[in-house]
C-alpha positions in Angstrom: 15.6 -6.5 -4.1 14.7 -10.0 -4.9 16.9 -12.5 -5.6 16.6 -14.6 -8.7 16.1 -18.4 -8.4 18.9 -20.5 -9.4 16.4 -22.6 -12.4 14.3 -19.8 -13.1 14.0 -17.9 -16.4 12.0 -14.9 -17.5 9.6 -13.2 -15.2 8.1 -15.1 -12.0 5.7 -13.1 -10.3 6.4 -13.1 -6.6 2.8 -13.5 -4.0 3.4 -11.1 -1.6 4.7 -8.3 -3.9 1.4 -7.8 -5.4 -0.7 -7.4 -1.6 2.0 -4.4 -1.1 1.3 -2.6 -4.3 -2.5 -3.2 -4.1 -2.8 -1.7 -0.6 -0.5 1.3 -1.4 -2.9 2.1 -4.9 -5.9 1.8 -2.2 -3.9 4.2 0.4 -3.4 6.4 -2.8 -6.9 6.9 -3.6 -7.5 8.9 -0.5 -6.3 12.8 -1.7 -4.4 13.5 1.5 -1.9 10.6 1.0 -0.6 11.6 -2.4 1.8 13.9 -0.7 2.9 14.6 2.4 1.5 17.6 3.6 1.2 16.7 7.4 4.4 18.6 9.2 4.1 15.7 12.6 4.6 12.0 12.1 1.5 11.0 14.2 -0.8 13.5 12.3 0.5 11.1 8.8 -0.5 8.0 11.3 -3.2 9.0 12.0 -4.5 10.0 7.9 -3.0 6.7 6.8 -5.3 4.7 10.1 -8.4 6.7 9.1 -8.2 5.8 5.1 -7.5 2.2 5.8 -10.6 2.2 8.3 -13.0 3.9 5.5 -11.4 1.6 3.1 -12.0 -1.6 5.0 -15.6 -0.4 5.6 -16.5 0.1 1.6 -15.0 -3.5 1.2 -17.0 -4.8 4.5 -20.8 -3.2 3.1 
């Protein structure tokens, strides 16, 4: 929750909000995020550190 600024009226967008919600539409791309299927926490890890990797790596070429 954020809280609303004492002078502020309407909608202010807030920075940060907007990295989050990019990165987790990236992490959504990759099939095997959509749900949880993966039974140990490491395995999920482990899915999430490989998609960012190939994701980094389309960004990087």
């Amino acid at each position: 929750m954020v809280r609303r600024s004492e002078g502020v009226r309407g909608f202010q967008a807030v920075a940060h909000r907007w990295v989050v919600e990019r990165s987790f539409a990236w992490f959504l791309r990759c099939r095997r995020l959509v749900r949880d299927y993966e039974c140990c926490p490491d395995t999920s890890g482990a899915v999430i550190r490989w998609s960012m990797i190939a994701l980094m790596s389309r960004l990087a070429a």
